[in-house]
N, C-alpha and C positions, 0 to 999 in steps of 0.2 A: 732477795727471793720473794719477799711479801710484797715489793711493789710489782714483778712480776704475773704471783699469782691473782693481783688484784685487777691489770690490763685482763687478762685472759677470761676472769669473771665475766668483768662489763662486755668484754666481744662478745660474751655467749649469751648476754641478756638484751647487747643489741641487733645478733641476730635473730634472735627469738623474738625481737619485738617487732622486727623486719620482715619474719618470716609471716608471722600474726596480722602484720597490719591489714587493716579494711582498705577493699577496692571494690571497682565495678565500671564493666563495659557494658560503655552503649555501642551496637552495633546498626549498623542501617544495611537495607536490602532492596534497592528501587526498582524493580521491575518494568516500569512505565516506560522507561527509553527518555521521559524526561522531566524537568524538572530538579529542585535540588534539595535535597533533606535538607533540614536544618534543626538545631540542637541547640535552645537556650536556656538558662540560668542565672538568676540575678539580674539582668538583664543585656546580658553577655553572649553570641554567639561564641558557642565554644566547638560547633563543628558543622561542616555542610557538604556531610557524605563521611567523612573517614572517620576511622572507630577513636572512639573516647575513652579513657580511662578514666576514674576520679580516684583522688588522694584521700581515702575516707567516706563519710556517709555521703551521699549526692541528692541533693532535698528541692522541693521545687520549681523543677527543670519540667520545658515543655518540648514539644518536637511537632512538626508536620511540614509538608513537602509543598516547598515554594513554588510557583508558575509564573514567571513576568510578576507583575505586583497583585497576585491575587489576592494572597494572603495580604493580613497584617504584620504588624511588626511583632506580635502577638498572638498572629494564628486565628485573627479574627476573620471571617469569614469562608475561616476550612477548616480539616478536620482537626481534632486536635488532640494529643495527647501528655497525659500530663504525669507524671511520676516524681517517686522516691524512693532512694533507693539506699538502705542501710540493713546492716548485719542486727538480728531481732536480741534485742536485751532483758525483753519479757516474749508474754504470750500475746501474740498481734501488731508487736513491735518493729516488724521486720518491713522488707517492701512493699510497698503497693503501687500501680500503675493502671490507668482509666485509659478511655476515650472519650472526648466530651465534644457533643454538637448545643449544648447551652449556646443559647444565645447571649452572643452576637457571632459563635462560630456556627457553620453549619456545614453537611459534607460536599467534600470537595472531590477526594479519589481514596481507591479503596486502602486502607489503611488496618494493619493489625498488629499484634506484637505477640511476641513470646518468652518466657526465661528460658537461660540457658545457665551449664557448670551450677546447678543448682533449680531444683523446680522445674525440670526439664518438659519444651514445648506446653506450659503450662501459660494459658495466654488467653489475647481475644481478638475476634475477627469482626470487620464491619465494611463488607465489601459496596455495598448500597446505601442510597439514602432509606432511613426508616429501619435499620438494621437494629436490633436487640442488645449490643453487645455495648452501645453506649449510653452514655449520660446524655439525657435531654432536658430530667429537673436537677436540683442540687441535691432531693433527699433521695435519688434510686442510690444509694448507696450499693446496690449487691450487684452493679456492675463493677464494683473493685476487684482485681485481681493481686492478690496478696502471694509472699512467698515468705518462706521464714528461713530459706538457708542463707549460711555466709558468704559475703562474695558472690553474691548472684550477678550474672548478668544479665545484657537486656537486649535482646534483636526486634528492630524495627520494621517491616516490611510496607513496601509502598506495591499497590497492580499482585500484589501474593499475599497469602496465608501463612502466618511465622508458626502456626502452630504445626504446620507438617512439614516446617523446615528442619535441617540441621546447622546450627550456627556457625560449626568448624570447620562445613563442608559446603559453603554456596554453591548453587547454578550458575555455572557462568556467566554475567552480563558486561554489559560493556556502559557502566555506569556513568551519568548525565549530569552535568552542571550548569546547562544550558535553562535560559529560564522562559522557554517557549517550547511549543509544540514542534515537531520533527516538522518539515515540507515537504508534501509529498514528492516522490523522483519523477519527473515527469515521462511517461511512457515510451519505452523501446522501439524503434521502427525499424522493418526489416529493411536490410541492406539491401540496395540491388543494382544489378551489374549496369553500366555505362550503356547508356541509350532505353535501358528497359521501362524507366519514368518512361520517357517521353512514346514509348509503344504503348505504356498502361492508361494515357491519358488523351492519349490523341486516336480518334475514333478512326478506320481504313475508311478513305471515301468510297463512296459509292459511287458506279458509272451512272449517266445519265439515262434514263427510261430508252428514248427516241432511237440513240448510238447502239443499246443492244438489243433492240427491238429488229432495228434496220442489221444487224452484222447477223441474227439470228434467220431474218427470211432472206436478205440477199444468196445466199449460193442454192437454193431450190427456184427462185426465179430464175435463174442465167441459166437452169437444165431445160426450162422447159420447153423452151424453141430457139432457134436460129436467130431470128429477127428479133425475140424479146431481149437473147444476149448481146444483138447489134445496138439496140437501142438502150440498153439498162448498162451495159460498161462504160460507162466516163466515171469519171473522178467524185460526181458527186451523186452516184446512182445508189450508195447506201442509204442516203439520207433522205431518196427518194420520196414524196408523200404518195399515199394513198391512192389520190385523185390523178396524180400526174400516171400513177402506173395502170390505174383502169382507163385511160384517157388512151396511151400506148394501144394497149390492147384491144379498144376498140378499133384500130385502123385496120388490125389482120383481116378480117371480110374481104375487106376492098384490096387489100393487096394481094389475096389469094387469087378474086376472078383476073386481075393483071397479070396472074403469072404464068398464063400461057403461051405468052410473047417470050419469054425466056427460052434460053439454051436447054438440053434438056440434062446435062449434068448441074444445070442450076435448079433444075425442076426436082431433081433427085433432091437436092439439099435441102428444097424449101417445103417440099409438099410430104411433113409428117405429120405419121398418120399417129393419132393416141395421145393429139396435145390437150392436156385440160384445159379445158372456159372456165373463167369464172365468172359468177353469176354476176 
């Protein structure tokens, strides 16, 4: 019975020590569409993109959002942040977490953070260069953002504001491990029906001047007399020039006084009256 009651102790003071134990997530949030979080410690990637838990205090540890080889191995030359993150044992003992563009890092994309399950959206944003909310010497100390609850965690936001997020309940995104910029899609073109290119690109020719020049006065010359219709009907009497058709016209005089030698139902045909001259 007393080796009994002595299992049943230890279970209940090891789950009480199970239940107690210190933890802490880090959470990321990349808005960007690209690029890839990253999360290191000791000098260890321990995540790039998916949430982290630690076994205990998490002391340390840096974070900021890779691009092809912008950053360092380090986070030199972007933004950076830097944290610890443990359950407080006195007064001021507890978490703290910065953002630092000290040099040799400097900003890179908008970057901010928040607590979460503890110290809620209690955080900082630095969506610009020259933003307030970071370290640029070593003594601005009062950019730290401290938390004293237990088990706190830690949301990281890349392109957003962790402080008006909610941890448990992301914006949808469709999260990036890619370590370049998106390409742009290169642009839509409307579809169009079979033969319609080649209407949209090929100009209607135009008739020649002379052709509809000639098809526009040939049928008011063939009215105006007999003899001009005798003389202007052949095959190529459209295309007639100018010169040739006043040449014509000047003959009618002299074929007029000859045409009293005619029959007189030729005389009828020929001698109308009301024909225009032209000058």
């Amino acid at each position: 019975m007393f080796s009994t009651l002595l299992s049943a102790v230890l279970a209940a003071v090891a789950l009480a020590a199970q239940t107690n134990a210190e933890y802490h997530t880090i959470r990321f949030y990349n808005a960007c569409g690209f690029g890839t979080p990253t999360l290191l410690a000791n000098g260890d990637v321990l995540s790039t993109g998916e949430d982290y838990t630690s076994d205990g205090p998490f002391s340390s540890a840096i974070a900021y959002l890779q691009n092809g080889n912008q950053c360092g191995y380090n986070g030199e030359h972007c933004t950076l942040m830097e944290m610890t993150m443990s359950n407080p044992t006195c007064a001021g003992c507890g978490s703290s977490v910065d953002l630092s563009l000290i040099d040799p890092h400097s900003f890179s994309y908008w970057t901010s953070f928040a607590y979460f399950n503890g110290c809620e959206n209690t955080g900082a944003n630095c969506p610009a260069a020259g933003c307030a909310a970071a370290f640029y010497y070593s003594d601005e100390t009062q950019v730290q953002v401290a938390c004293q609850a237990d088990n706190a965690g830690l949301l990281i936001a890349f392109c957003a504001d962790a402080t008006t997020l909610d941890a448990n309940n992301l914006p949808g995104t469709s999260p990036s491990s890619s370590s370049e910029h998106p390409r742009l899609a290169a642009p839509t073109l409307p579809r169009l029906r079979p033969g319609q290119a080649h209407r949209l690109m090929s100009p209607r020719p135009r008739r020649p001047f002379l052709h509809s020049r000639a098809r526009s006065l040939a049928p008011p010359l063939l009215r105006l007399h007999p003899l001009r219709s005798a003389l202007l009907a052949t095959p190529s009497a459209p295309f007639a020039s100018t010169r040739s058709v006043r040449l014509l016209l000047s003959l009618l005089p002299m074929w007029r006084r000859s045409a009293t030698t005619l029959t007189a139902p030729a005389t009828k045909v020929l001698h109308v009256t009301g024909v225009p001259r032209l000058p």
